[in-house]
C-alpha positions as CSV (number, residue, x, y, z in Angstrom):
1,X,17.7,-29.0,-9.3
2,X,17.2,-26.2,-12.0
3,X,14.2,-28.6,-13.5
4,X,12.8,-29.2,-10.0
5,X,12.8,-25.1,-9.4
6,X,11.4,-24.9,-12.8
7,X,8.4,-27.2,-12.5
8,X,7.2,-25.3,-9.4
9,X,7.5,-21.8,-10.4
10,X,7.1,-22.1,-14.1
11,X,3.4,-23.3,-13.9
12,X,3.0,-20.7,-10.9
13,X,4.1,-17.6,-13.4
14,X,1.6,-19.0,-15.7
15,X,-1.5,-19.3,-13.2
16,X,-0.3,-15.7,-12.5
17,X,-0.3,-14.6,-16.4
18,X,-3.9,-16.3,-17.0
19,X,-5.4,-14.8,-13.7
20,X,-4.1,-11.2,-14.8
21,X,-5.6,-11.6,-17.8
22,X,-9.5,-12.9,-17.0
23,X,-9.7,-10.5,-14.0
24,X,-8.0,-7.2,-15.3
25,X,-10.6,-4.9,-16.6
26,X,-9.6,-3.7,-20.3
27,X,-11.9,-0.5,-20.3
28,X,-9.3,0.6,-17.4
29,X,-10.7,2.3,-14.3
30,X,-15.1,2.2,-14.4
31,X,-16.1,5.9,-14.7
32,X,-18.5,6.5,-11.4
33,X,-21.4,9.5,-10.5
34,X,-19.4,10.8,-8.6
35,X,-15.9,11.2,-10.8
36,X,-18.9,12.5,-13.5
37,X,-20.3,15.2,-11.4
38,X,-17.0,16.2,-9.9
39,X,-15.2,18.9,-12.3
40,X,-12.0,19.5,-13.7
41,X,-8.8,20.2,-11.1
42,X,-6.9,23.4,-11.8
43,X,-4.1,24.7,-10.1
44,X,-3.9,28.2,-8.4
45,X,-2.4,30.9,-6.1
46,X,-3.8,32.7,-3.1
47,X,-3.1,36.6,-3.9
48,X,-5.4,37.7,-0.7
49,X,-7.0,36.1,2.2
50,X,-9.5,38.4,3.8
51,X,-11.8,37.2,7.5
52,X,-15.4,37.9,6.7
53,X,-18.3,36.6,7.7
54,X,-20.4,33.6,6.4
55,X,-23.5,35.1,6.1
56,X,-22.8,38.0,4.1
57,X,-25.9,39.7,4.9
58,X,-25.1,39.7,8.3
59,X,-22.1,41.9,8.9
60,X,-22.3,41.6,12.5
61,X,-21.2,38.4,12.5
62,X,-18.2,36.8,13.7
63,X,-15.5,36.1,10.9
64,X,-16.1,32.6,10.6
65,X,-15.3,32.4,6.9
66,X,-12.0,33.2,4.8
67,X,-12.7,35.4,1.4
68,X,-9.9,34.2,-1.1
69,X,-8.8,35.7,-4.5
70,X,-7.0,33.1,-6.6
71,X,-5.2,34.2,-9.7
72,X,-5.2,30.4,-12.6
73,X,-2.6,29.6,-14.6
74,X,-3.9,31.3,-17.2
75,X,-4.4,34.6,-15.2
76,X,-7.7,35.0,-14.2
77,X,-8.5,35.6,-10.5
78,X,-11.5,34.2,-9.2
79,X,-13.2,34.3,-5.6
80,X,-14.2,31.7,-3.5
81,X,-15.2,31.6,0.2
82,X,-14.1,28.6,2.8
83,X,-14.8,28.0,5.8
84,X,-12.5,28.3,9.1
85,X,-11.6,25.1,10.6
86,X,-11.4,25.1,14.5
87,X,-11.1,29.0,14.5
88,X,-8.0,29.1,12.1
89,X,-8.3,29.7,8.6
90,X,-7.4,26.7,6.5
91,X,-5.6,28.4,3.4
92,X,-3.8,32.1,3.4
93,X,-2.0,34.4,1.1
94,X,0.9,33.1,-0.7
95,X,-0.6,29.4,-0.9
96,X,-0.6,27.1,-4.1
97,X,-3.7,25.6,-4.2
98,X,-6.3,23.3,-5.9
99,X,-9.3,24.4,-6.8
100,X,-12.5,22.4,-8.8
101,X,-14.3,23.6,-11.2
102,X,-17.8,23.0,-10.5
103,X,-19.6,24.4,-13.5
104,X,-19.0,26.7,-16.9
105,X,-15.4,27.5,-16.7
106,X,-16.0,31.2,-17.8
107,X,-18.2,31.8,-14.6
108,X,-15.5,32.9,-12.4
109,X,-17.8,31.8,-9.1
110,X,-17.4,28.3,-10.2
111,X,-14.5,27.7,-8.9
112,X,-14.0,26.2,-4.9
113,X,-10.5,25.5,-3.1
114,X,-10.4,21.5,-2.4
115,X,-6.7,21.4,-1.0
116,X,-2.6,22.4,-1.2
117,X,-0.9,22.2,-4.1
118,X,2.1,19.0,-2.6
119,X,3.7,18.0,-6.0
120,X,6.8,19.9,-5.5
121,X,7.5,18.9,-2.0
122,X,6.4,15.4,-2.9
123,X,8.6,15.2,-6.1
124,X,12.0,17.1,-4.3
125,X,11.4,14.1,-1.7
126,X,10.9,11.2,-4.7
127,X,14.5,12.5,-5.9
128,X,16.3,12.7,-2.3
129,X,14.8,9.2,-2.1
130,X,16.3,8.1,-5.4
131,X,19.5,9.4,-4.9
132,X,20.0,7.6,-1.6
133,X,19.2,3.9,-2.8
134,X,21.2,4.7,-5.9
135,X,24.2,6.0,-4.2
136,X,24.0,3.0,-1.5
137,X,23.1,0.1,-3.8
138,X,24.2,1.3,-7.6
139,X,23.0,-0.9,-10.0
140,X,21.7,-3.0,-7.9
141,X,19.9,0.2,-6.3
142,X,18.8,1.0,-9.4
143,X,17.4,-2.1,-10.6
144,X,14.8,-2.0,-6.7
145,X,13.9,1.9,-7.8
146,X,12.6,0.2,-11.0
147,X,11.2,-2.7,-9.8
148,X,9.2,-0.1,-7.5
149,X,8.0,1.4,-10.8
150,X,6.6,-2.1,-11.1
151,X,4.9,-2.3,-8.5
152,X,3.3,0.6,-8.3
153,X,2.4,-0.3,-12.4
154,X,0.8,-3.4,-11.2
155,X,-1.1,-1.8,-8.6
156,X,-2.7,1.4,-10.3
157,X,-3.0,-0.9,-13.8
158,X,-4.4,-3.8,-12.5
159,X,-5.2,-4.5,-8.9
160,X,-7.3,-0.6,-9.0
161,X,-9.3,-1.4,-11.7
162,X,-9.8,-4.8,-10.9
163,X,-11.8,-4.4,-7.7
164,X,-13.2,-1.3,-8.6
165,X,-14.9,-3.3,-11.8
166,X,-16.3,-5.5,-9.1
167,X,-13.6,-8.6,-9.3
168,X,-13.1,-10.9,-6.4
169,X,-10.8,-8.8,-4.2
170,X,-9.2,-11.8,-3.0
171,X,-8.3,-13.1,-6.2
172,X,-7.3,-10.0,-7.5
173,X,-4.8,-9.4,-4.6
174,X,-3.4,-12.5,-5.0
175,X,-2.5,-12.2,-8.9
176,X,-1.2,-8.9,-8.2
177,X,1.2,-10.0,-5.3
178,X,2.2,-13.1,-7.4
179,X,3.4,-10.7,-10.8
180,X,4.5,-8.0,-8.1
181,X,6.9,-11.0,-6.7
182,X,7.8,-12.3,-9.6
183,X,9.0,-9.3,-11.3
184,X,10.5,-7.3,-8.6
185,X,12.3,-10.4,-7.3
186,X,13.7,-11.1,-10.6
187,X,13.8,-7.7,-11.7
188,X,15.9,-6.6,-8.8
189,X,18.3,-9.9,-7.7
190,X,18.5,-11.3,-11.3
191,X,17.6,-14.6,-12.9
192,X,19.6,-17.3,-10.6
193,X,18.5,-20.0,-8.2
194,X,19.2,-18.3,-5.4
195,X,16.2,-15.8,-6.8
196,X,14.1,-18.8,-7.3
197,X,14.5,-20.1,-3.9
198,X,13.4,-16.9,-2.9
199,X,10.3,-16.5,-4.9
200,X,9.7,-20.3,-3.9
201,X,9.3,-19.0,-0.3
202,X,8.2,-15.6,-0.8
203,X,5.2,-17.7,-3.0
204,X,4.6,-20.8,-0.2
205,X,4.5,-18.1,2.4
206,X,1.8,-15.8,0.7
207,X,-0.6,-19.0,0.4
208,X,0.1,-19.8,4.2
209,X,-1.1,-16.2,4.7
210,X,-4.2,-16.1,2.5
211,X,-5.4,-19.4,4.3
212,X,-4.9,-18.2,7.7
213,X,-6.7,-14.8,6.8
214,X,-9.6,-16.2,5.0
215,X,-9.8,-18.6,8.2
216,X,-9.2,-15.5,11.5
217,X,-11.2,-13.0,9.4
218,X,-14.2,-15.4,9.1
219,X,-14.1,-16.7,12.8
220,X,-13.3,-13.7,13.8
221,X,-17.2,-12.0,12.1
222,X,-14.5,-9.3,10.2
223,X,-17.0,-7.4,8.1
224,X,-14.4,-4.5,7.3
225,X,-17.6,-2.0,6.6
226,X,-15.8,0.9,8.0
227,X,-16.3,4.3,6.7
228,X,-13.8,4.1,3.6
229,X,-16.0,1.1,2.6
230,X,-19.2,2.8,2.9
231,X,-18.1,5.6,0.8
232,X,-16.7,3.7,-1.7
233,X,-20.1,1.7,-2.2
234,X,-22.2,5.3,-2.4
235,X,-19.4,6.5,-5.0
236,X,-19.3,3.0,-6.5
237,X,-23.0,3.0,-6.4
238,X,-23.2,-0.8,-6.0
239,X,-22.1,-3.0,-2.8
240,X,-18.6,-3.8,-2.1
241,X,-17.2,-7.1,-0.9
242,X,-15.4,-5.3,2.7
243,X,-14.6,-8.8,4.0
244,X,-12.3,-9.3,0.4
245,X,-10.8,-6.1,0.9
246,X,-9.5,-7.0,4.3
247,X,-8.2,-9.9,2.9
248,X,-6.6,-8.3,-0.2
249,X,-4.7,-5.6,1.9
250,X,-3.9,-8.5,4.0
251,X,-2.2,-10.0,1.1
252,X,-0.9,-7.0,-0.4
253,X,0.8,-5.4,3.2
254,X,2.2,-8.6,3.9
255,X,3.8,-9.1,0.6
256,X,7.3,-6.5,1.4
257,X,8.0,-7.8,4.5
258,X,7.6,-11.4,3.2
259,X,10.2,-10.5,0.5
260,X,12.5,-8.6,2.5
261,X,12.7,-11.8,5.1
262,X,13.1,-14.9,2.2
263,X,15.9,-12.8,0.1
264,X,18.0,-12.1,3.3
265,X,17.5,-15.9,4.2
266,X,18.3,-17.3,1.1
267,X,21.4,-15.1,0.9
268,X,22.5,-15.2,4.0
269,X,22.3,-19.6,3.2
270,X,24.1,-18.9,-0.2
271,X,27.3,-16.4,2.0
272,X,27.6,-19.3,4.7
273,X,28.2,-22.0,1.9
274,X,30.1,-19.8,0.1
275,X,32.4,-19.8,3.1
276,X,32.7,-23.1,4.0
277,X,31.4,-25.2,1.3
278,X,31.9,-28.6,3.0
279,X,29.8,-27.3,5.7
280,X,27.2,-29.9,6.0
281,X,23.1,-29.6,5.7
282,X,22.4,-29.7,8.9
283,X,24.8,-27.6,10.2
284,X,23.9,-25.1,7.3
285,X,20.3,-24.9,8.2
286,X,21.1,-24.3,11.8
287,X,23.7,-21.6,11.0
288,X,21.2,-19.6,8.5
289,X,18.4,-20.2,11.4
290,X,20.2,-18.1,13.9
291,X,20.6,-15.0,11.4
292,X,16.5,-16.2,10.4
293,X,15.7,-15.5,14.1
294,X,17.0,-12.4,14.9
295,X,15.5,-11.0,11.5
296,X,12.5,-12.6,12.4
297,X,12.2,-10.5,15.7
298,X,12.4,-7.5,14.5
299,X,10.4,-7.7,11.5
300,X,7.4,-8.7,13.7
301,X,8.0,-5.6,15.8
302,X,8.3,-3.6,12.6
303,X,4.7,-5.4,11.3
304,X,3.3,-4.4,14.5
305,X,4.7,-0.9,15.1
306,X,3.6,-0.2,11.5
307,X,-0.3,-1.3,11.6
308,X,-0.1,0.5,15.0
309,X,1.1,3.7,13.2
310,X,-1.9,3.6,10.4
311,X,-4.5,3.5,13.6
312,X,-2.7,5.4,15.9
313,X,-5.9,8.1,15.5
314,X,-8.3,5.0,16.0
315,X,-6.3,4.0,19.3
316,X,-6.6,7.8,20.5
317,X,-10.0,8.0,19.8
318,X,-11.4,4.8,21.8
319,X,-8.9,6.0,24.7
320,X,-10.5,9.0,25.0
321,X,-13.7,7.2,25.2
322,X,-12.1,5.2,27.8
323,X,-12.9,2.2,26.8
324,X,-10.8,-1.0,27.7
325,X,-7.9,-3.4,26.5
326,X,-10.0,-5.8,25.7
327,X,-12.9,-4.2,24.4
328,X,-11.2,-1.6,21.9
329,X,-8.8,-4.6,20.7
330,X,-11.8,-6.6,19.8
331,X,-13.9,-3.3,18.0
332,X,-13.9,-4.2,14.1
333,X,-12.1,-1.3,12.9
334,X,-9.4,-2.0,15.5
335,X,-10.0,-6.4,15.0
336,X,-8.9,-5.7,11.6
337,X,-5.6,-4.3,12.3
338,X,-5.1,-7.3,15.0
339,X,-5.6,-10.0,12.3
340,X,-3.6,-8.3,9.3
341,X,-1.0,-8.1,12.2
342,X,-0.7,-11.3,13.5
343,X,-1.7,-13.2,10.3
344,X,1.2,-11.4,8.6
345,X,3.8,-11.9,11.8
346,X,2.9,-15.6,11.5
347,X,3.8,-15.6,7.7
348,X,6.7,-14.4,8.0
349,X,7.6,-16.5,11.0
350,X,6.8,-19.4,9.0
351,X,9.2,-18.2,6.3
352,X,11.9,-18.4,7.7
353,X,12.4,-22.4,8.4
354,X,10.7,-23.0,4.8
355,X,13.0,-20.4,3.1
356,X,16.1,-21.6,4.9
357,X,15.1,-25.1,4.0
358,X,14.8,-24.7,0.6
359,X,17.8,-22.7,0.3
360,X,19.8,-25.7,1.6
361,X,18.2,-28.3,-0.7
362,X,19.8,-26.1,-3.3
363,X,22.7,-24.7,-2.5
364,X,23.9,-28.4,-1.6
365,X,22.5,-29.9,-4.7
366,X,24.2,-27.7,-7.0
């Protein structure tokens, strides 16, 4: 059995190892007009926040505009002027800020307020985060935090660079999913055969998934040239395959849940033998299919709640334009969502029965 899981998965890693390697670009990420023109970042803090008007030489004005003196970190103060957004004034007194430096860094004038300064906030939350999973799962919590390190390597290292270099989103997508499953699975549950029947499913079900998206998003005319995409082509300053990118975050989205499903499957097979070991095939399969299906349901509703969430603006939008079911369901922007969706529910679905199968075949066969 342990030659049988190794002469799937063994030339799978490989196909994996030699994909990274011919798409990933070595230069890192491509350097872009717009990443040239745009200056340095530089931390500040609001001292004052004064109303004035926009048009300084018009004092009659309404106060439309916020005057703001920002002491650097290195203590010079420097002015800028922003605009109010919707009547309220966007940054005040007290605030950290980050500010660009648009041109000589001695010209105090330079300098413009681009956003809030979120690192602390973002990191205190990072820890709380930490601390949880640790505290819950111990080693084995500590061994998911650092396979999320992975992850997040693979996808800022190689799947980033990758498509912005101009590689086959698709492709790229899938070698990233494949070393993202490999070593988080591994990384996380430890080198056994119940973590190869995992990755076995985890790695059948991710090719069910890229067929049946490449298949929906064509018949469905998907062209995924939504805004994001357009602005990536003008700061790219070369075309952008949307369609791949639809696909790749297809892939990419559908990749946790897909893991999350085949591990609890393949355990849950692994506890019921463990149990009763005379119990027979049959009778195993059906056992691990009833936990399968009530994990099943609410997964999908999780899939579906959670693409719901990311266009929940979208969904307000075309209901204020009062536009039907039918017709805002079927809008691209909105027919994107729909196929990642239900490409991703039927994945998952799928993984289940294949999953539990293959658990069986093992666990008996050991």
């Amino acid at each position: 059995m342990r030659i049988a899981i190794a002469a799937l998965l063994v030339p799978a890693a490989l196909a994996t190892a030699i994909a990274i390697v011919l798409l990933a670009p070595w230069s890192g990420f491509p350097r872009t007009d717009a990443a040239e023109a745009a200056g340095p970042r530089v931390p500040g803090h609001i001292t004052t926040a004064n109303e004035v008007p926009c048009d300084p030489g018009d004092p009659a004005a309404a106060p439309n505009c916020v005057a703001l003196a920002v002491t650097l970190a290195d203590g010079r103060t420097v002015q800028t002027v922003v605009s109010k957004v919707r009547g309220a004034a966007p940054y005040g007194a007290g605030d950290d800020v980050v500010l660009v430096q648009a041109g000589d860094p001695a010209d105090l004038t330079s300098y413009d307020v681009v956003d809030f300064q979120r690192s602390t906030p973002l990191l205190v939350l990072a820890v709380l985060f930490a601390v949880a999973v640790v505290a819950l799962g111990r080693w084995r919590g500590l061994a998911a935090l650092v396979a999320l390190g992975l992850s997040l390597i693979v996808l800022v290292t190689f799947v980033l660079p990758a498509i912005l270099a101009g590689r086959d989103p698709l492709a790229v997508a899938v070698a990233g999913a494949c070393a993202i499953m490999f070593g988080v699975l591994y990384l996380t549950h430890g080198f056994s055969a119940r973590t190869s029947t995992a990755v076995l499913g985890t790695l059948a079900s991710l090719v069910l998934i890229g067929v049946l998206g490449s298949v929906f998003v064509a018949a469905a005319h998907i062209t995924g040239l939504g805004e994001d995409t357009a602005g990536l082509s003008r700061a790219l300053g070369t075309g952008v395959d949307a369609r791949g990118l639809v696909l790749a975050g297809l892939i990419i989205g559908a990749l946790g849940a897909l893991d999350d499903v085949t591990v609890t499957q393949t355990s849950a097979v692994w506890e019921l033998h463990a149990a009763d070991p005379g119990m027979r095939p049959r009778a195993l399969f059906a056992a691990a299919m009833r936990i399968g299906r009530d994990h099943v349901a609410s997964s999908v509703n999780t899939l579906v709640l959670a693409y719901a969430g990311a266009a929940l603006p979208l969904l307000l939008l075309f209901s204020v334009a009062e536009r039907g079911l039918m017709d805002t369901l079927t809008a691209d922007v909105i027919a994107v969502e729909v196929v990642r969706t239900l490409v991703g529910s039927i994945g998952i679905v799928a993984s289940v029965p294949l999953t539990t199968a293959l658990a069986v075949a093992v666990v008996t066969r050991r």
